[in-house]
C-alpha positions as CSV (number, residue, x, y, z in Angstrom):
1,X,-9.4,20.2,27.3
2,X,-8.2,17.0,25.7
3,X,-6.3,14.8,28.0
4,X,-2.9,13.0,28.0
5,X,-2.9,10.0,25.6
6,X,-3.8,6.6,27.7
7,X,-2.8,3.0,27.1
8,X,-5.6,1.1,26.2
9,X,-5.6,-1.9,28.0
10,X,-8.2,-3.9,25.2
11,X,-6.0,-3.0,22.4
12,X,-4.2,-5.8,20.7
13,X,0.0,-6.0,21.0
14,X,-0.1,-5.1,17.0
15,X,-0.9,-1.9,16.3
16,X,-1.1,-2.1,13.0
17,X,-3.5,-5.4,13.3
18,X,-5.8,-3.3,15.4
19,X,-6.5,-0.1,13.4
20,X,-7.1,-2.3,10.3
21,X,-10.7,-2.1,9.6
22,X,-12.5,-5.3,9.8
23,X,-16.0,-4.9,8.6
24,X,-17.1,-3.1,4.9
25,X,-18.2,-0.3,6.9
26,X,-15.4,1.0,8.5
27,X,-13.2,0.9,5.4
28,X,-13.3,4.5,4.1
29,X,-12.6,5.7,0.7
30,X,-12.4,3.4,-2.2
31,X,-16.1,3.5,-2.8
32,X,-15.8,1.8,-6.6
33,X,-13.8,-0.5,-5.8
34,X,-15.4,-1.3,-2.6
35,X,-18.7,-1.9,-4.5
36,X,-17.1,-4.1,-7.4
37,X,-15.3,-6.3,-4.9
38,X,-18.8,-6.7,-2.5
39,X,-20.4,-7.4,-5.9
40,X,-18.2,-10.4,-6.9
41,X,-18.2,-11.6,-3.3
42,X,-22.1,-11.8,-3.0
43,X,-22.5,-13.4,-6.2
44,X,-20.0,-16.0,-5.4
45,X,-21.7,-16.5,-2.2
46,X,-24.9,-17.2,-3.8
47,X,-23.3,-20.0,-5.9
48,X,-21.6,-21.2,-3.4
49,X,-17.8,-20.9,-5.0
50,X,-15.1,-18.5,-4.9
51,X,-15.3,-15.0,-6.7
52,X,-12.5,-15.2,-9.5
53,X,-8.9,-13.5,-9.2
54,X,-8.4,-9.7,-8.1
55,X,-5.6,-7.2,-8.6
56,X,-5.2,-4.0,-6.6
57,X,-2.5,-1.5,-7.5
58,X,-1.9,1.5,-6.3
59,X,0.3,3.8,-4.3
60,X,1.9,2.1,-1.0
61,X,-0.4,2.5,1.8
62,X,-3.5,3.6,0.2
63,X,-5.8,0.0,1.7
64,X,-4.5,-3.1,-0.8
65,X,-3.8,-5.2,1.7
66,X,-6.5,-4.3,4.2
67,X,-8.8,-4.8,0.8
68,X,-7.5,-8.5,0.9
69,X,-7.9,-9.4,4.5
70,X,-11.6,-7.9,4.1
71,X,-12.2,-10.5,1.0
72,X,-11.4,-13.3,3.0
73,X,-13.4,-12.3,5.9
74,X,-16.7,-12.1,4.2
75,X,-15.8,-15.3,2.6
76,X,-15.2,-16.8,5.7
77,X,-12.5,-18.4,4.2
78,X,-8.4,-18.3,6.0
79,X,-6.4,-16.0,4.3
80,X,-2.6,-17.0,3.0
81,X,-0.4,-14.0,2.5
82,X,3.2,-13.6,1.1
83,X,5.2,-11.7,-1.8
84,X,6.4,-11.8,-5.1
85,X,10.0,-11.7,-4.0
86,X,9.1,-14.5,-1.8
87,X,8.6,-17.1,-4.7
88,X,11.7,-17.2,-6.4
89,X,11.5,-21.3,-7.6
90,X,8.8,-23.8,-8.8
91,X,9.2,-25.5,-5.6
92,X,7.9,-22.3,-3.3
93,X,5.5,-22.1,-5.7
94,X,4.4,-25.5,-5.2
95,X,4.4,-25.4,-1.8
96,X,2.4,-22.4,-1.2
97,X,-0.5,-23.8,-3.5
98,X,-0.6,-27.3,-2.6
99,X,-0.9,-26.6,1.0
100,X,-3.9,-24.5,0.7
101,X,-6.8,-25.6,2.7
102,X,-9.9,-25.5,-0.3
103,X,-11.9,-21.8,-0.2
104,X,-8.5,-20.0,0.3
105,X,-7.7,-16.2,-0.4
106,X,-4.0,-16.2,-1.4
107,X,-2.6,-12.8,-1.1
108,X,0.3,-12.1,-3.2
109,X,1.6,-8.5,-2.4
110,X,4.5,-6.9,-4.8
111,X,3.2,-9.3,-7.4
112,X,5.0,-7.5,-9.9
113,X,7.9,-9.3,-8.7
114,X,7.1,-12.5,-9.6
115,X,9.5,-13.9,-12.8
116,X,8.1,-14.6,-16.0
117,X,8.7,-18.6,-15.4
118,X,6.8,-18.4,-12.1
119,X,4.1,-16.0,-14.0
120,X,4.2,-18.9,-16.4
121,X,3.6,-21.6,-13.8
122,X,0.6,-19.9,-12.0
123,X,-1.5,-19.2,-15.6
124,X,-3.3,-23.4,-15.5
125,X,-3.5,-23.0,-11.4
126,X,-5.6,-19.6,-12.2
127,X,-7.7,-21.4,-15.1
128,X,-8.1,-24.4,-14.7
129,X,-6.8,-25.4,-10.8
130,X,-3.6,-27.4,-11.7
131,X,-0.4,-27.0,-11.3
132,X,2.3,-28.5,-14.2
133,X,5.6,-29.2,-12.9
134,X,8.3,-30.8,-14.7
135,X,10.5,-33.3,-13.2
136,X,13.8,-34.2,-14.8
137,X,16.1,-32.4,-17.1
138,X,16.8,-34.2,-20.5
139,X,15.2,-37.0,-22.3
140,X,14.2,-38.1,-19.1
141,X,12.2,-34.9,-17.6
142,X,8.0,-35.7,-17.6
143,X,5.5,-33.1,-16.5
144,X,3.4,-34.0,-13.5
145,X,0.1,-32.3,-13.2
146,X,-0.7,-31.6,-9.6
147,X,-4.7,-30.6,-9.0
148,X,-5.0,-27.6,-6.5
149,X,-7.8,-26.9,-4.0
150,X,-9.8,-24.1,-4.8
151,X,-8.8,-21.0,-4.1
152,X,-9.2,-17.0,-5.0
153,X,-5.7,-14.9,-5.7
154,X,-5.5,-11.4,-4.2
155,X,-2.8,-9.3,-6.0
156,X,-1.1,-6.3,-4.8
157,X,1.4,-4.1,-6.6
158,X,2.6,-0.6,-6.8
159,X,4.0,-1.4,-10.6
160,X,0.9,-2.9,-12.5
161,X,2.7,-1.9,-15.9
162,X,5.3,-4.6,-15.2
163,X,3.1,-7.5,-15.0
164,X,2.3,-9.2,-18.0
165,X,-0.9,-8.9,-20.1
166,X,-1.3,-12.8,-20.3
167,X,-1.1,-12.3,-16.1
168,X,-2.9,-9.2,-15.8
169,X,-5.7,-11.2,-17.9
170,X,-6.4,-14.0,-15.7
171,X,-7.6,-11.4,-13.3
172,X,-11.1,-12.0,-14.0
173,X,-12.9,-10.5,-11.0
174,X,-11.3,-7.2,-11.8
175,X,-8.2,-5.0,-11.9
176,X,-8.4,-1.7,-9.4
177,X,-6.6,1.1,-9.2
178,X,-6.3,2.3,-5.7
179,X,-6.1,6.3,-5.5
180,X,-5.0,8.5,-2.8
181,X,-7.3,9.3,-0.2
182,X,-9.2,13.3,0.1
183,X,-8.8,14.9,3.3
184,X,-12.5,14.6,4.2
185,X,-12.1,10.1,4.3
186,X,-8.5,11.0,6.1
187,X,-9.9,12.5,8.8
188,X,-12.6,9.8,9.1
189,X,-9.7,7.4,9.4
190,X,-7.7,9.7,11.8
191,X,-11.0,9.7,14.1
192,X,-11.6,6.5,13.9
193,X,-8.0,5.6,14.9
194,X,-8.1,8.0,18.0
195,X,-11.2,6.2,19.1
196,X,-9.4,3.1,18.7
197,X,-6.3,3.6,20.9
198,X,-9.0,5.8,23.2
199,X,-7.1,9.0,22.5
200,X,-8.8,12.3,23.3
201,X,-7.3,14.4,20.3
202,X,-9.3,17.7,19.1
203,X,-10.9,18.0,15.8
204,X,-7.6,20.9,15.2
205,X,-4.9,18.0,15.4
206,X,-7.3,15.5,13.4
207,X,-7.0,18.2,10.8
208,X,-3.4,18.5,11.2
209,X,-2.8,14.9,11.4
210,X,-4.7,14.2,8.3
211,X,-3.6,17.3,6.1
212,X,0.3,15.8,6.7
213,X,-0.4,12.0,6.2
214,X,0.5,12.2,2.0
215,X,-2.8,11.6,1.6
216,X,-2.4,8.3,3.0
217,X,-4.5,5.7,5.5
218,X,-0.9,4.0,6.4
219,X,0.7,7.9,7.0
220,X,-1.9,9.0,8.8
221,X,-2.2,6.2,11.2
222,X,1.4,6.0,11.9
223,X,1.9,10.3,12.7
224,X,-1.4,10.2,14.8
225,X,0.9,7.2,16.8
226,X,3.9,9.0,16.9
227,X,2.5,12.2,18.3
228,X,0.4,9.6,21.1
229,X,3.9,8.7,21.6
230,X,5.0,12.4,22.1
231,X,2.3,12.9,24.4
232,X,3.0,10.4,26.9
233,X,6.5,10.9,26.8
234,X,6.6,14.6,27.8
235,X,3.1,14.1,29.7
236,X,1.2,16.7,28.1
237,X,-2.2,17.2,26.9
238,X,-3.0,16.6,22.5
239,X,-2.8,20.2,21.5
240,X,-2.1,21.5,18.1
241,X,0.9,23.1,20.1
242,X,2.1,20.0,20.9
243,X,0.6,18.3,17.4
244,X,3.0,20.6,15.5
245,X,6.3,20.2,17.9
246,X,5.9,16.8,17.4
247,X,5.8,17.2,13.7
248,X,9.2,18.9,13.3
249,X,10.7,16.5,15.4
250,X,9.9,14.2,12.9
251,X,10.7,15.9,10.2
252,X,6.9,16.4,8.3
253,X,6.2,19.9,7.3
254,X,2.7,21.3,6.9
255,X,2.1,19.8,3.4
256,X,3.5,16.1,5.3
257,X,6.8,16.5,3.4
258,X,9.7,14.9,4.8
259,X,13.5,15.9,4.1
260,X,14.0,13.2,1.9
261,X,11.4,14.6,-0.1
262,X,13.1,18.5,0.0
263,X,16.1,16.5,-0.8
264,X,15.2,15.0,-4.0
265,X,13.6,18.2,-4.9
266,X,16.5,20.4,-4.2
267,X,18.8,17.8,-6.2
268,X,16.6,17.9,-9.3
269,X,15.8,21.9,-9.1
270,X,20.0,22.8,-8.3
271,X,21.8,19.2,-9.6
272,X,20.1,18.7,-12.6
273,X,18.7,22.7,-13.1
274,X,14.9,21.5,-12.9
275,X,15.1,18.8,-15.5
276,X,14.3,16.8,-17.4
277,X,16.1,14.3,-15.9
278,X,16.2,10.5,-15.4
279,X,15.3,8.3,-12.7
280,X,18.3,6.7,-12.5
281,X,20.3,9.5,-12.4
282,X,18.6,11.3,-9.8
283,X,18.5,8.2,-7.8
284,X,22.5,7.8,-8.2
285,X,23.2,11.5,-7.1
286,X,20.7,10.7,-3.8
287,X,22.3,7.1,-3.4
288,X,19.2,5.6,-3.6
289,X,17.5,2.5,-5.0
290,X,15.6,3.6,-8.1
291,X,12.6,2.1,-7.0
292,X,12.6,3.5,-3.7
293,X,12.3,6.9,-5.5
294,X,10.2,6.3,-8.0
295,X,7.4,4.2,-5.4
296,X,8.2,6.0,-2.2
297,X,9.4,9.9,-3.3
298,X,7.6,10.7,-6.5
299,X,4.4,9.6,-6.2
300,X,3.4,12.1,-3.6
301,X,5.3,14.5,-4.9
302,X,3.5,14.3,-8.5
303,X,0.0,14.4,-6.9
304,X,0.9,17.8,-5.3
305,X,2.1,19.3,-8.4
306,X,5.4,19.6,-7.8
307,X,6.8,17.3,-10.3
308,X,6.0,16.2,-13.6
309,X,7.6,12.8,-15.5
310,X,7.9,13.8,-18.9
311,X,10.0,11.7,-22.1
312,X,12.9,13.0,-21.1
313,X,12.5,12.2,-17.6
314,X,11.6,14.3,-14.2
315,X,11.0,18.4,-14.4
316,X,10.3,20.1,-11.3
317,X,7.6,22.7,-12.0
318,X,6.7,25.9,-11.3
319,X,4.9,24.7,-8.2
320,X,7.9,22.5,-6.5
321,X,10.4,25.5,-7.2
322,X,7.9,28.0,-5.1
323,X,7.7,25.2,-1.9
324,X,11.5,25.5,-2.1
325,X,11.6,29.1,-2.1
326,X,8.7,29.7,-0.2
327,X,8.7,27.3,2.5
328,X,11.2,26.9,5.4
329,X,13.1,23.9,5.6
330,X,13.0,22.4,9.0
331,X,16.4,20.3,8.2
């Protein structure tokens, strides 16, 4: 009999901060990638200099920023994270890179983001390790050249087509696509998780857990959480009874579908009589942001066959229309 989840008293405040896997070893999945990146690392090592810039894109959740963090801690070097949307002028630009300490990982997540000018700006500091800024408008403006410690860029975006080939090029330890996870690495994760926040949860609701997680490290991690939660809140023991109640209060069916998911199928199979139809328009009929259903919704929802992006835009197929008419919805 499992018991009721416990606090752990030697777990860290953040969550997040303390299921993130900090050694090669308990990273799971990724296994190409994973032996690319400790390739470039080892070699810089041995010349004692920093491995040359990365992209990772993929799917949100799938271990690009985790990926990043693990860089800089077999570099031994700090670690400077922010975003794309962050670095809106030359002068945030400027002010990130000049205030790097020398040996610095610079994580850049949502890179896509980034404007052309800024792209623009960042191609010398990735060559060459200057920055040119221009001063001045006019007859009057001059170009200052400012030189840059040395440093390795991390890159992470779900939308690698909207970067920029010159950008995408200076990307010379490697660009990776991220996947989705199996179930076999997601219960690895699930377990190691449970461990983690000393949880006592049967291999049954590992299963479940991982089979509803969208394929997902981040998905997994948070439902295993949330049914923890749902433990110590009605005080009972981790069962797949109480695995599953949990579950449809939340709103996950067995296949880890929400309702916004049912939602945007249901619109596209009734609204739009299965397709094809366009992003924009479905996202206007669900009053959502485009990119919220094309980097949250379909992603998912394209992996499991239930949807296919065509020309013409989105079809639901043969597959999505039997989940509707098949499954319950728990809504």
């Amino acid at each position: 009999m499992s018991s009721p989840a416990n606090a752990n008293p030697t777990i860290p405040t953040s969550l997040d901060s303390a299921l993130r896997p900090a050694r090669w070893d308990e990273y799971v999945g990724q296994k190409q990638t994973k032996a690319n990146i400790r390739i470039a690392i080892d070699a810089a090592k041995k010349r004692g200099s920093m491995p040359e810039h990365i992209l990772f894109y993929g799917p949100p959740g799938v271990g690009k920023t985790t990926l990043a963090h693990l860089v800089a801690t077999t570099l031994g070097s700090p670690l400077k994270s922010t975003s794309g949307v962050a670095i809106e002028r030359a002068g945030d630009l400027a002010a990130i890179l000049t205030n790097l300490e020398p040996n610095t990982v610079l994580f850049i997540d949502e890179i896509h983001r980034l404007s052309r000018k800024i792209e623009e700006l960042l191609y010398p500091a990735l060559e060459s390790g200057h920055l040119d800024l221009v001063l001045g408008k006019g007859p009057s403006a001059r170009t200052v050249e400012l030189a840059l410690p040395l440093f390795t860029l991390v890159g992470a975006t779900t939308r690698v087509a909207e970067l920029s080939g010159p950008l995408r090029s200076r990307f010379g330890g490697g660009v990776y696509q991220l996947d989705f996870y199996n179930d076999e690495d997601l219960r690895d994760i699930v377990r190691r998780s449970a461990k983690l926040l000393n949880l006592d949860a049967p291999e049954e609701v590992i299963e479940r857990i991982a089979a509803r997680s969208r394929a997902t490290p981040r998905v997994a991690n948070a439902l295993l959480k949330r049914v923890r939660d749902f433990s110590e809140v009605h005080e009972r023991e981790i069962s797949i009874k109480l695995c599953d109640e949990a579950c449809k209060l939340f709103g996950i069916d067995a296949r880890g579908l929400t309702k916004d998911d049912r939602r945007y199928l249901e619109t596209l199979h009734k609204s739009f009589r299965g397709g094809p139809a366009g992003v924009r328009a479905i996202a206007s009929t669900l009053h959502e942001d485009p990119d919220t259903v094309e980097n949250v919704y379909e992603p998912y929802l394209l992996r499991l066959g239930f949807l296919e992006r065509s020309p013409r835009g989105r079809i639901i197929t043969p597959t999505g229309r039997a989940y509707l008419e098949v499954e319950p919805s728990l809504f």
